[in-house]
N, C-alpha and C positions, 0 to 999 in steps of 0.2 A: 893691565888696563883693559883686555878686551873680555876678561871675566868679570870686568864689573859692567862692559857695556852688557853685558848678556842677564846680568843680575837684573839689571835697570831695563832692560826689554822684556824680561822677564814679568816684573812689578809692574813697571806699565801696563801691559796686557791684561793682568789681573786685575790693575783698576780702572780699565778702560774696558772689558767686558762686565764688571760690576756696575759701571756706571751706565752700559747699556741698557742691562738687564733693570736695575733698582732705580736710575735716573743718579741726580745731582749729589742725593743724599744717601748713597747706597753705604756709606758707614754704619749705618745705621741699623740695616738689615745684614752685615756684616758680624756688629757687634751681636746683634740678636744668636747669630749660628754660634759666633764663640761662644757665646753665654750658654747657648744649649747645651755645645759640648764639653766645656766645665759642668755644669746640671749635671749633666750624665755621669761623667768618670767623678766627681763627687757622691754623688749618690749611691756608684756603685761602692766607692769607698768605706762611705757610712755603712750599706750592707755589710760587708765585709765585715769591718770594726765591730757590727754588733750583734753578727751573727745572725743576720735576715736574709741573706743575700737568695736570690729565687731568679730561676729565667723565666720567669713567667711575668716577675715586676721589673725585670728589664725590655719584655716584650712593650707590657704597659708603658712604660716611661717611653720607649722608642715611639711607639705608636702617638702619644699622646702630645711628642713634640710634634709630630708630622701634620696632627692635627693642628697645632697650635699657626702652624704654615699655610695652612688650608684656610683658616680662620680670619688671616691677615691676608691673604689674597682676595677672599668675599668681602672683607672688609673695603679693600684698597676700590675693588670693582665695584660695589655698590654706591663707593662715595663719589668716585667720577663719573658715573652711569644716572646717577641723580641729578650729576652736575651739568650733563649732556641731556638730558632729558629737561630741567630746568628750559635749557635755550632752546629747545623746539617748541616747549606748548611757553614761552614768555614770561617763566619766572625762574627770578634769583634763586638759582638752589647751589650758587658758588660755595658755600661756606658747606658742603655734606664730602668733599674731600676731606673733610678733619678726620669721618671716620675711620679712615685707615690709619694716619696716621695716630691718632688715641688708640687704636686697638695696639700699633705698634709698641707706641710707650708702656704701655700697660704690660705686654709680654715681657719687653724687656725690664720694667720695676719688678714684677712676677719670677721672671728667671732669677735676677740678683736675689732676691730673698728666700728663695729655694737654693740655691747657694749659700747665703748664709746660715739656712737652717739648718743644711746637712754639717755646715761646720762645729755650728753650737752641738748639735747631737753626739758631733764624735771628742767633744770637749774641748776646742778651741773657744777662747774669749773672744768676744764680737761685740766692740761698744753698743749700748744699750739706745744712743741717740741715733748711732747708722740703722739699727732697725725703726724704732720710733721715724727716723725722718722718711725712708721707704713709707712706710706707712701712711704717712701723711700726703707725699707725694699720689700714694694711689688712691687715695681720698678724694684729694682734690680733682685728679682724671677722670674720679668715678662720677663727682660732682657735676664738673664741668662737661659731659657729655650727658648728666640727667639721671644716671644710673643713682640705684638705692645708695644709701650711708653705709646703712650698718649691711650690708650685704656681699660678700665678693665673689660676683656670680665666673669671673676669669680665674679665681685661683683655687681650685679644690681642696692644697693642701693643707693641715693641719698648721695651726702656727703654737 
């Protein structure tokens, strides 16, 4: 009994400093770190499998998530910064909190499909609609925040 109060105190604390740190919704940017690190030890995988493997493009991938972290914190700050600067000079800018959380979704549809694609590459099957739906999913984020159609200026990689 008192190893599982220590479990439970344990887990608590971890999501009661996430929820400090990230607010209400910090699953959210929870799931994002997983995703990263599936990203990664996939990736490194595929390397492996297909004989690319380089610590120069694990330098890059490392880097490039960090950035993606960097990304989403100017995002989250400009959109409540807009929101607080809205109430001083007298106008509605409540709705420019979205951009963080869009930037968010976007990573995370972005990581799942670099996920997926390191799967396909090393020859696992991956329904044709799970990709297609991602797809559309980040369509519709791209849309709904104004961004171009045919453009994916958040995802570099190759599909």
């Amino acid at each position: 009994m008192k190893i599982l109060d220590g479990i439970n105190w344990f887990w608590g604390g971890i999501v009661m400093a996430f929820s400090a740190i990230f607010g209400v919704y910090w699953y959210f940017f929870a799931a994002l770190l997983i995703l990263n690190v599936i990203d990664f030890f996939t990736g490194i995988y595929k390397a492996r499998t297909l004989g690319t493997e380089s610590s120069n493009k694990g330098y890059k991938g490392i880097v490039k998530k960090i950035a993606y972290w960097v990304i989403i914190g100017i995002a989250f700050f400009l959109g409540y910064a807009f929101e607080d600067l809205g109430e001083i000079i007298g106008i509605n800018l409540g709705f420019t909190y979205l951009i963080g959380w869009l930037t968010l979704a976007t990573s995370i549809i972005n990581e799942i499909r670099s996920i997926l694609e390191n799967f396909v590459e090393i020859g696992v099957k991956i329904p044709v609609w799970l990709i297609k739906g991602l797809e559309v999913a980040n369509d519709k984020i791209n849309t709904m925040a104004g961004g171009n159609d045919d453009e994916d200026t958040t995802n570099s990689r190759t599909r």
